[in-house]
C-alpha positions in Angstrom: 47.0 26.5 19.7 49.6 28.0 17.8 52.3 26.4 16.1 56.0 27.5 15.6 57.3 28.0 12.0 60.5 26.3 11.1 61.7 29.6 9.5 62.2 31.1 12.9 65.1 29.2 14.9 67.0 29.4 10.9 66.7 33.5 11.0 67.6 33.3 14.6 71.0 31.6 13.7 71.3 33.8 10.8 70.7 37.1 13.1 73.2 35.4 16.0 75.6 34.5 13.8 76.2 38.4 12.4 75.7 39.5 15.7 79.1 37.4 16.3 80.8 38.9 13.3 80.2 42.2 14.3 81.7 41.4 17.7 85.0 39.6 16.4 85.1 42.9 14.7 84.8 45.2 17.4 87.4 43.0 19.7 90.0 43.2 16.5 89.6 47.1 17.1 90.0 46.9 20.6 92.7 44.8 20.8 94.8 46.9 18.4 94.3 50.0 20.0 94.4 48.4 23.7 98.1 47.4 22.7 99.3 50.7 21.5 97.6 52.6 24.4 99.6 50.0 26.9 102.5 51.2 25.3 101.6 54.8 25.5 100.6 54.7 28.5 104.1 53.0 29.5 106.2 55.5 28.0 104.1 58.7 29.8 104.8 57.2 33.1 108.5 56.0 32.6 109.1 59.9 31.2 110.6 62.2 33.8 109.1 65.4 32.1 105.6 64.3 30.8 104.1 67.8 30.1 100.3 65.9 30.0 97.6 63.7 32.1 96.6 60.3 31.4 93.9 61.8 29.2 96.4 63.4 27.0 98.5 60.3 26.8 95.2 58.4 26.1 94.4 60.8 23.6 97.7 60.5 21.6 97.2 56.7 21.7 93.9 57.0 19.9 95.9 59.4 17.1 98.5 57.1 16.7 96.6 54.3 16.1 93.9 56.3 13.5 97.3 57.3 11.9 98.1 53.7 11.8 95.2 53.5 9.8 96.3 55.8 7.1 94.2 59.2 8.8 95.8 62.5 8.5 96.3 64.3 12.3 96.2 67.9 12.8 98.7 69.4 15.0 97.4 72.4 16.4 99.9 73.6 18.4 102.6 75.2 16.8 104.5 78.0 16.8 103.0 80.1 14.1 99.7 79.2 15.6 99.0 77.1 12.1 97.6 73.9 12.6 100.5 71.8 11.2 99.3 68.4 8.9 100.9 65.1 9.5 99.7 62.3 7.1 103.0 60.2 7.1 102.0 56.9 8.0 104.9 54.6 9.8 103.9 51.8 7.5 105.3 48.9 10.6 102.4 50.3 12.7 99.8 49.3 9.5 100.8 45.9 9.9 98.6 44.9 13.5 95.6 46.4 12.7 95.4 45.1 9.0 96.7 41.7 10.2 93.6 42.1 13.4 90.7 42.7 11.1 91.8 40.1 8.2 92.2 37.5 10.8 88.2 38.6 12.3 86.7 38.1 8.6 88.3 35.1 8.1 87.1 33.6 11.5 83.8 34.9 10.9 83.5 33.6 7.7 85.2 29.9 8.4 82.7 27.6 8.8 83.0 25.5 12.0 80.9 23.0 13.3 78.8 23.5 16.3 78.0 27.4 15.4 75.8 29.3 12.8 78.0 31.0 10.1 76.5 33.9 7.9 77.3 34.4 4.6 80.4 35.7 3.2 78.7 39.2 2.2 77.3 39.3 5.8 80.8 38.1 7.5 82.3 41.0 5.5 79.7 43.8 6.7 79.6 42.5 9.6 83.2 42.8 11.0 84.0 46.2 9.0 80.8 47.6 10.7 82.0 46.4 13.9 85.6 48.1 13.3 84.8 51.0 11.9 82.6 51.4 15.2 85.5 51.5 17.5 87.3 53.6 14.8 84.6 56.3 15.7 84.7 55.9 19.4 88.5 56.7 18.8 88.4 59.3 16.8 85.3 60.9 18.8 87.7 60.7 21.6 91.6 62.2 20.3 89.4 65.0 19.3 91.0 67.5 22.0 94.4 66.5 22.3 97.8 67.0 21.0 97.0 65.2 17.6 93.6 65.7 16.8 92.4 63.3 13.4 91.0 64.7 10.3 87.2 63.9 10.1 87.7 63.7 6.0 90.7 61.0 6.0 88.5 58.7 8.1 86.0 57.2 5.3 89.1 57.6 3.1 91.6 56.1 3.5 90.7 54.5 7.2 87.4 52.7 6.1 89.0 51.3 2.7 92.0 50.2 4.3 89.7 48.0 6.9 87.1 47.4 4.2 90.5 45.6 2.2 91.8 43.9 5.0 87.8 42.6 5.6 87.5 41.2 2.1 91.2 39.4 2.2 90.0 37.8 5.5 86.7 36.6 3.5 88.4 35.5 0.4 90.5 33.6 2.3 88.0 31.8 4.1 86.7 31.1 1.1 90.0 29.1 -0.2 91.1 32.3 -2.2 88.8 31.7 -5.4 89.9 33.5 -8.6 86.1 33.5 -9.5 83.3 33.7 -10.7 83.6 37.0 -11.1 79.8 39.1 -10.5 77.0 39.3 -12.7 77.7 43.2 -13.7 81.3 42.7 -14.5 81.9 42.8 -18.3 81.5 39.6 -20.2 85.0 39.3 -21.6 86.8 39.9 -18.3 84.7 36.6 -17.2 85.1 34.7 -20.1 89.0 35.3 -19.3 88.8 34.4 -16.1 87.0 31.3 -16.8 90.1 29.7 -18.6 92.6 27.9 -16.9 95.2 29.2 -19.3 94.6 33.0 -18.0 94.7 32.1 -14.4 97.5 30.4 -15.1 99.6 33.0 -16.5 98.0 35.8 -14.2 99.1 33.5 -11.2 102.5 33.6 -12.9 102.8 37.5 -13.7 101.5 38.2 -10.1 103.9 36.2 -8.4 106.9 37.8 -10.6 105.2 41.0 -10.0 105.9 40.5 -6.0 109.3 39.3 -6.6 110.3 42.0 -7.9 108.4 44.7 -5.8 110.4 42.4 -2.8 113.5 43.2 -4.5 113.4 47.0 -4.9 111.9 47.0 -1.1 115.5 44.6 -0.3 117.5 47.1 -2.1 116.3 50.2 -1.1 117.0 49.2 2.4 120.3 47.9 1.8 120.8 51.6 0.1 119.6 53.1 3.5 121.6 50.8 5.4 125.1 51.4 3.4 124.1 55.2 4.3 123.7 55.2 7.8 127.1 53.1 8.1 128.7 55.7 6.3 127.0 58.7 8.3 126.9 56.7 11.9 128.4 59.7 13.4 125.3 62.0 12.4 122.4 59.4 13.0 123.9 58.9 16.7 124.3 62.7 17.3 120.5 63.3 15.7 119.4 60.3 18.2 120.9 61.9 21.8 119.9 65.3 20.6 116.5 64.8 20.3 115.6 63.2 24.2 118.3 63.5 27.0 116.6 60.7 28.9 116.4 57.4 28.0 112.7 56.5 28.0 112.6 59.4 25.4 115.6 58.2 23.5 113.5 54.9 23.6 110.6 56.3 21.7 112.9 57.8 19.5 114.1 54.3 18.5 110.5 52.9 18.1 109.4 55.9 16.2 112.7 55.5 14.2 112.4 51.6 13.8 108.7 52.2 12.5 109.8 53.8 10.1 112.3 51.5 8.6 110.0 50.3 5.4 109.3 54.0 4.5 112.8 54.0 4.8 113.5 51.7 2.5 110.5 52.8 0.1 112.6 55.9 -0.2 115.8 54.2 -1.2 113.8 52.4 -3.5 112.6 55.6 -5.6 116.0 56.6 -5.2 117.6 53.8 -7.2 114.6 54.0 -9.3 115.8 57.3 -10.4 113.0 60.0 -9.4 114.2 59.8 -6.1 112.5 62.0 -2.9 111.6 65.4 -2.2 112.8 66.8 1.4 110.4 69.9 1.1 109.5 71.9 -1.5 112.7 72.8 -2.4 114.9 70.1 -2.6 114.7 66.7 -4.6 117.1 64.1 -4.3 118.6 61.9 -6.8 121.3 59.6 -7.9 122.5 62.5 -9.7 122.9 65.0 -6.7 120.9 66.7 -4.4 119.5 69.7 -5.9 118.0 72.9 -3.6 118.0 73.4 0.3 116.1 70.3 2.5 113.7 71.0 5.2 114.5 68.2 6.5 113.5 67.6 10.6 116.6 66.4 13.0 116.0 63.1 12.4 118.5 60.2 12.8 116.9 58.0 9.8 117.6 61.6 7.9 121.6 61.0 8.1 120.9 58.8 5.6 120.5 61.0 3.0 123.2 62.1 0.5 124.8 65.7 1.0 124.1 68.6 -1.9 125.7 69.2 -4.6 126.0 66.2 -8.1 126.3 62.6 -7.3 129.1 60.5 -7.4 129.9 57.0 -8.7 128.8 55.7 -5.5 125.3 57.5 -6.0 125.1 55.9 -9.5 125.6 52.3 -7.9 122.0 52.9 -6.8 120.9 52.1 -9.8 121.9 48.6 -9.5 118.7 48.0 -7.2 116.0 48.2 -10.3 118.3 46.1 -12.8 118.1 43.5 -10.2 114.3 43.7 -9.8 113.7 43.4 -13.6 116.4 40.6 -13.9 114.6 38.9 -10.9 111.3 39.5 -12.7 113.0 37.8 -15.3 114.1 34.9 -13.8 110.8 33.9 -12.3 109.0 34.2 -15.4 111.5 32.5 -17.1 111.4 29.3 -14.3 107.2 29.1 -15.5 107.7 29.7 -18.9 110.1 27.2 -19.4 110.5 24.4 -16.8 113.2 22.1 -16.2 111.0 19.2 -15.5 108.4 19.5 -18.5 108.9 18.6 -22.0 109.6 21.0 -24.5 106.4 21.1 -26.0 104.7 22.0 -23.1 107.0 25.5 -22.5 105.4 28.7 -23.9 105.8 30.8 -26.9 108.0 33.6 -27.3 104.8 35.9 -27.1 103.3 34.5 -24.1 106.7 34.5 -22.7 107.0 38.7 -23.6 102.9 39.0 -22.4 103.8 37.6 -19.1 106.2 39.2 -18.3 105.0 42.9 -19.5 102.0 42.2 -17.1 104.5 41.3 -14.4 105.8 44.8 -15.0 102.7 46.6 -14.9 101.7 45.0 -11.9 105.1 46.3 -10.1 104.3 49.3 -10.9 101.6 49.9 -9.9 102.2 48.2 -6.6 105.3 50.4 -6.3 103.2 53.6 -7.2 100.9 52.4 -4.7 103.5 52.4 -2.0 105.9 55.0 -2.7 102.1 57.1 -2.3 101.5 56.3 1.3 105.1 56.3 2.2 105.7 59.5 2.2 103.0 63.0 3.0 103.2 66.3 4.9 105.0 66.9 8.0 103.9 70.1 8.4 102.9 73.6 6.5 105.3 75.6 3.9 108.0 73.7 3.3 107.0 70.5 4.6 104.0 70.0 2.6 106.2 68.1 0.1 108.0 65.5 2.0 108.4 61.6 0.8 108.7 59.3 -2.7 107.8 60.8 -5.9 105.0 58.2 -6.4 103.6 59.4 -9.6 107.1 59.2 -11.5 108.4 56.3 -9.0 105.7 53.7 -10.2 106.6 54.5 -13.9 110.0 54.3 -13.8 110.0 50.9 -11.7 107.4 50.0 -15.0 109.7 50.9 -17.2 112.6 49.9 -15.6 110.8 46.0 -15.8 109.7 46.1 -18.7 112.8 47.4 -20.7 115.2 44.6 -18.5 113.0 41.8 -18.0 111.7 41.4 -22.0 115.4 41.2 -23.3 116.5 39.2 -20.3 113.3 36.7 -20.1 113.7 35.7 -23.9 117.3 34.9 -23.6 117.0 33.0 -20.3 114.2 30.7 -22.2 116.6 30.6 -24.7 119.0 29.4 -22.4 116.6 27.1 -20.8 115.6 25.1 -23.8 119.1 24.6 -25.0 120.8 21.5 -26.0 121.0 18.9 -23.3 124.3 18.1 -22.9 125.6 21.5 -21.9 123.2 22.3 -19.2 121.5 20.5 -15.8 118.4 20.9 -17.9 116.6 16.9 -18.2 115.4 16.6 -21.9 112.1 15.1 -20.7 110.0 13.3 -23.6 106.4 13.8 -24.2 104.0 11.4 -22.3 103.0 9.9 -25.9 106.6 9.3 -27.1 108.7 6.0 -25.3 111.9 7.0 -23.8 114.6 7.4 -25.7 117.8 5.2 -25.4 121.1 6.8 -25.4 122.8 5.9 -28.7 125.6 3.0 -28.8 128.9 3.1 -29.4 131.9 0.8 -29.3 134.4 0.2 -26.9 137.6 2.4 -27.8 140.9 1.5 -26.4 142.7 4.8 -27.3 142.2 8.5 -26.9 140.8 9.3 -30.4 137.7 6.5 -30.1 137.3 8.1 -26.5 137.2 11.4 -28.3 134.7 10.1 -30.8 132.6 8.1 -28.8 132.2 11.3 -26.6 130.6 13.8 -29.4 128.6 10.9 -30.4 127.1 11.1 -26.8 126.7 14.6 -27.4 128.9 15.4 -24.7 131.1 18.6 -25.7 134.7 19.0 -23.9 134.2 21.5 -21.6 136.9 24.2 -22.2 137.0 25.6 -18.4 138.3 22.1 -17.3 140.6 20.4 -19.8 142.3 18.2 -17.4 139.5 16.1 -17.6 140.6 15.0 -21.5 144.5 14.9 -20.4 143.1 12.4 -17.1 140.9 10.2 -19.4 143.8 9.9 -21.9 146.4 8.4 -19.6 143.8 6.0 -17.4 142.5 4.5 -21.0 146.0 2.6 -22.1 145.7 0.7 -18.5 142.2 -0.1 -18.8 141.4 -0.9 -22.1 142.8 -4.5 -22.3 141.2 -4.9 -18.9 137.7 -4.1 -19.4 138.2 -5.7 -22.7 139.1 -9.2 -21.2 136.5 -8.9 -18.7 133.9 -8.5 -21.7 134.5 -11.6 -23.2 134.5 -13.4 -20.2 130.7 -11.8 -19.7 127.9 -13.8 -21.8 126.1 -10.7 -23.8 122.9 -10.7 -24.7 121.9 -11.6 -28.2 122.3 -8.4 -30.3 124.2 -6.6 -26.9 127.1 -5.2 -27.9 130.9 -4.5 -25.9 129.2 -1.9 -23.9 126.2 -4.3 -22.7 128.8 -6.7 -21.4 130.6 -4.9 -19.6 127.7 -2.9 -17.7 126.7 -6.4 -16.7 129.9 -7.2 -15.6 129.9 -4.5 -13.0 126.1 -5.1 -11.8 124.4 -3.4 -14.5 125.6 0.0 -14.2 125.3 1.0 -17.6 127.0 1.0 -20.8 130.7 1.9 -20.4 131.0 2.2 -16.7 134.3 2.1 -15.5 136.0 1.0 -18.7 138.5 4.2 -18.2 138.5 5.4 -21.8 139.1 8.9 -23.2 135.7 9.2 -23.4 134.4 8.3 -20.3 132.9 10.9 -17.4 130.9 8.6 -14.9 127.9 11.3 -15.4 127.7 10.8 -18.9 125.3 7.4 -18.6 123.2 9.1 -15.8 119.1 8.4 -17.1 118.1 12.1 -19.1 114.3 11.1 -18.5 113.2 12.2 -15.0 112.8 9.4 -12.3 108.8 9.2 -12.5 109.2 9.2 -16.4 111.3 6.1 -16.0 109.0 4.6 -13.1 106.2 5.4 -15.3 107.6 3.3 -18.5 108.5 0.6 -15.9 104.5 0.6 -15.1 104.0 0.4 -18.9 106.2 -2.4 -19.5 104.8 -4.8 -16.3 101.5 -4.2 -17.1 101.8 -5.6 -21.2 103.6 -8.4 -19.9 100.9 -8.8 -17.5 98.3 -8.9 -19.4 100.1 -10.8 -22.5 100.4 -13.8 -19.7 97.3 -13.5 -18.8 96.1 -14.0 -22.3 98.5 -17.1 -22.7 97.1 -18.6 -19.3 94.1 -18.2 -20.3 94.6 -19.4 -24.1 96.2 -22.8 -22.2 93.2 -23.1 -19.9 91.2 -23.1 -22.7 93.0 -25.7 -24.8 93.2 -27.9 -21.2 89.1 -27.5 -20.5 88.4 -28.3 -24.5 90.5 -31.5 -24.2 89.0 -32.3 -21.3 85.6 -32.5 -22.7 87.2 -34.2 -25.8 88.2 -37.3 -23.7 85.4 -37.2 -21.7 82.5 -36.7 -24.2 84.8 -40.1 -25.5 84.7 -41.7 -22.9 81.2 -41.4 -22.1 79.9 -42.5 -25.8 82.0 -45.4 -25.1 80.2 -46.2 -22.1 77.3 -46.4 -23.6 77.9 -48.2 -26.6 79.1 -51.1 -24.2 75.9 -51.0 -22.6 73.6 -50.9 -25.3 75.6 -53.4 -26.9 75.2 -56.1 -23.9 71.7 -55.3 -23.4 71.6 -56.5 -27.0 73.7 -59.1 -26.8 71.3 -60.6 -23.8 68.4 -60.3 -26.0 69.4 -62.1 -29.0 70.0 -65.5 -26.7 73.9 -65.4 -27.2 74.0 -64.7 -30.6 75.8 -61.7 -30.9 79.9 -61.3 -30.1 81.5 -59.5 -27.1 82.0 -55.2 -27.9 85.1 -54.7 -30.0 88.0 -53.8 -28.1 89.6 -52.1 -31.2 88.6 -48.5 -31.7 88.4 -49.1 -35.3 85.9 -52.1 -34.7 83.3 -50.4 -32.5 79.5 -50.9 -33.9 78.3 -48.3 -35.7 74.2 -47.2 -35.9 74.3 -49.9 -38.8 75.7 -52.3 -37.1 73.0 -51.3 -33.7 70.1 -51.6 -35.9 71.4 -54.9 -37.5 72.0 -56.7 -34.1 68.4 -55.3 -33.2 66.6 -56.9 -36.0 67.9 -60.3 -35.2 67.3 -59.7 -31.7 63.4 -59.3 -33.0 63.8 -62.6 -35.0 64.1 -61.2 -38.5 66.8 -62.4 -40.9 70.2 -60.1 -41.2 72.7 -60.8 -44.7 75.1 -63.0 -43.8 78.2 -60.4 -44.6 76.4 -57.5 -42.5 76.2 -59.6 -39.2 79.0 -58.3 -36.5 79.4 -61.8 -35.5 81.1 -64.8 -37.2 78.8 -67.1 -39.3 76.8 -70.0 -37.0 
């Protein structure tokens, strides 16, 4: 009789549960390409002129979606009879298929109750082997058709890409850790890692990073935009000249709408100063448009500026990266130095400058990154150079950053830690240190103790609205002798001065409300500390007096039970003095007197032992008897 190990039905979940990674895998793949064949296939048969089969149409499907992936296709049909390259990726299309495989890892890797869930490594293998199968089915099958994929550009950049996405699905799952990092990494990268303090300012440099990199994206599009308003005319002539039906003019305007981010990539480098190449020849910049484009009939291509030097219009451009640096700035400012947070607790100048180099580094090198797979070859010759300068694009937005945003991050922490009463910004206290109270000042019935009570508050006249002094002076003759009247008639507190009496007077509203003097701005007595500062002091301040009448209660209870015992230890030592002493009064036959009613007469142990030894017959003096004489 055999018996069943308890290792088996554990490797059997283990072994089902990456046999359901590798599925979620495959179906991401599936579904991605099943949705760009559909509309393939929907565009062939709504053509009038479709030169090719299904197969072909299937075919070109499976290259546009391996192109989605970042693969170069081959055209091999030209008319020089030289297969022509295409490698530029219309970055919309990445979107699906990196946004398909992310969401299969992370399911995979989830844990849910009621199924067996592998581990992250083997959630991550798992759904990029299952991928990267239908990847090879697809690229095994556009092999003969119009755009046939390169067999080199599928393990790079198609595998990394999906690999990527795999991993952010994963690390997601996983509640997006920042470490531990592994055992090989180097020691003082882990150590760093390890502090709160670094992930703390990495989180903020990263976040300013992608606000800027969102900003030159934002401009350069707005760049494109203001272009092809201006050159309408030529995108809609480039548009009807390329199909004369309209299920081609429709893929035109797909293709063209796909398009739009490397479209505004390229504005981007082109504000950033390096600009874009339109073939081998020709490079354009915000200082002109040097050499002869090869650029296709295109209508996104109306866009671009016409040859010859740039005008003050073209130098606008560069408005785009002073933006993203000064944006950069701001965010990196808003961490560094918070509005809600005491000033001990904002950074130093040099963390300040750290962060916010950082921030620049990482924008450009995400901006390198992109301007990289925004552009590539269109074709042979002239085409081969067609796109964003990406290796002087990412250093220019890097030194665009970090020459803008260092200036402009120290003076807006500057600005944020300024005095008080000029700016929005709450002078918080520290947690150790009680809240402060606004100074006092006395009630002034004219225009010059308004004045001076104002700069005691701290409380500058703004110079942008100086009808506010001329308002306060002619309201403070006609409610001086008011308010002072109705601060008589208010009881003040001990101590309490004018002001105390009359913020009673009108519910407590604080010192000076609606007295009307030159001084006065109803704003002026809001509370500096923030609300859960104040609520927090409140806490403070109920729970002493708690506990100071708890001590009192209890100090009273104490003094209540000790008399208590007092009177009744008394009262019970009385009790039995009374009975001893009748007991010994029955025993001496009468001889002895009643018990003392008299505190001050009450028998004492001498007197007790006397009465006894006449109550056993011997003879007591006649002065120590408590009894009179017989």
């Amino acid at each position: 009789m055999t018996q069943r190990s308890p290792k088996a039905p554990a490797e059997r979940n283990r072994t089902l549960a990456l046999a359901s990674a590798l599925v979620r895998g495959a179906v991401a793949a599936g579904l991605g390409l099943g949705s760009l064949t559909v509309l393939v296939m929907v565009l062939w048969i709504s053509s009038p002129y479709s030169d090719a089969g299904p197969g072909g149409a299937l075919r070109a499907a499976a290259g546009v979606w391996l192109l989605a992936h970042g693969a170069g296709l081959v055209r091999p049909d030209t008319l020089g009879g030289v297969p022509a390259p295409v490698s530029m990726v219309p970055l919309l299309l990445v979107v699906g298929p990196v946004w398909l495989a992310h969401r299969a890892a992370r399911d995979a890797a989830e844990p849910e109750e009621g199924r067996p869930r592998p581990s992250q490594a083997g959630a991550f293998c798992a759904v990029t082997a299952g991928y990267l199968l239908v990847v090879a089915g697809a690229a095994a099958g556009a092999r003969g058709g119009s755009l046939r994929p390169d067999p080199d550009t599928l393990v790079f950049p198609v595998a990394l890409v999906v690999a990527g996405a795999a991993a952010a699905g994963v690390w997601t799952a996983a509640g997006r850790p920042l470490g531990p990092l592994p055992s090989w990494s180097p020691l003082v990268l882990q150590e760093a890692i390890a502090r709160t303090l670094f992930r703390d300012r990495a989180e903020a440099a990263c976040r300013s990073a992608a606000v800027g990199v969102t900003v030159l994206l934002g401009g350069g599009a707005l760049l494109v935009a203001v272009a092809l308003g201006r050159n309408a005319g030529a995108a809609q002539e480039a548009l009807l000249g390329l199909a004369g039906d309209w299920p081609g003019r429709f893929a035109v305007l797909l293709l063209a709408v796909s398009l739009v981010p490397n479209a505004a990539l390229w504005g981007a480098a082109y504000g950033l100063g390096p600009g874009f190449s339109l073939g081998t020849g020709a490079t354009a910049t915000p200082l002109g448009l040097d050499g002869s484009p090869a650029a296709p009939h295109f209508p996104l291509v109306a866009a671009v500026p016409d040859q010859g030097p740039g005008s003050l219009l073209s130098g606008a451009a560069l408005a785009v990266p002073v933006a993203a640096a000064l944006a950069v700035a701001w965010f990196t400012a808003r961490r560094a130095a918070p509005a809600d947070a005491p000033r001990a607790q904002a950074w130093s100048r040099r963390e300040t400058v750290l962060v916010t180099l950082l921030a620049a580094l990482a924008c450009g090198a995400v901006t390198g990154l992109l301007m990289a797979v925004a552009g590539g070859p269109l074709g042979t010759g002239a085409l081969r150079e067609f796109g964003p300068v990406w290796w002087l694009a990412g250093p220019a937005a890097l030194a665009w950053t970090a020459a803008i945003g260092v200036p402009a991050v120290l003076l807006l922490r500057l600005w944020r830690l300024r005095t008080p009463g000029w700016a929005w910004r709450r002078d918080v206290p520290d947690a150790a240190e009680p809240p402060a109270t606004p100074p006092a000042r006395a009630a002034a019935p004219d225009e010059k103790a308004g004045a001076e009570a104002q700069a005691a508050l701290g409380r500058p006249r703004r110079w942008w609205a100086p009808w506010r002094g001329r308002a306060r002076a002619l309201v403070a003759s006609g409610d001086a002798a008011q308010d002072r009247s109705a601060a008589s008639a208010v009881p003040a507190r001990p101590g309490a001065g004018p002001e105390t009496a009359s913020g009673a007077l009108l519910g407590g509203a604080g010192p000076g409300v609606g007295r009307g003097d030159a001084g006065f701005e109803p704003y002026d007595f809001l509370p500096t500390d923030p609300w859960h500062e104040k609520d927090r002091h409140e806490r403070d301040r109920h729970e002493r007096d708690r506990h100071e009448k708890d001590w009192h209660e209890k100090d009273r209870h104490e003094k209540d039970r000790h008399e208590r015992d007092r009177h009744e230890k008394d009262w019970h030592e009385k009790d039995f003095r009374e009975a001893r002493w009748a007991s010994l009064k029955r025993g001496s036959g009468g001889l002895m007197a009643d018990f003392p009613a008299d505190p001050a007469g009450q028998a004492g142990p001498a007197d007790s032992a006397d009465a006894a030894g006449i109550a056993a017959g011997r003879s007591a003096p006649e002065a120590d008897r408590p009894g009179p004489t017989p």
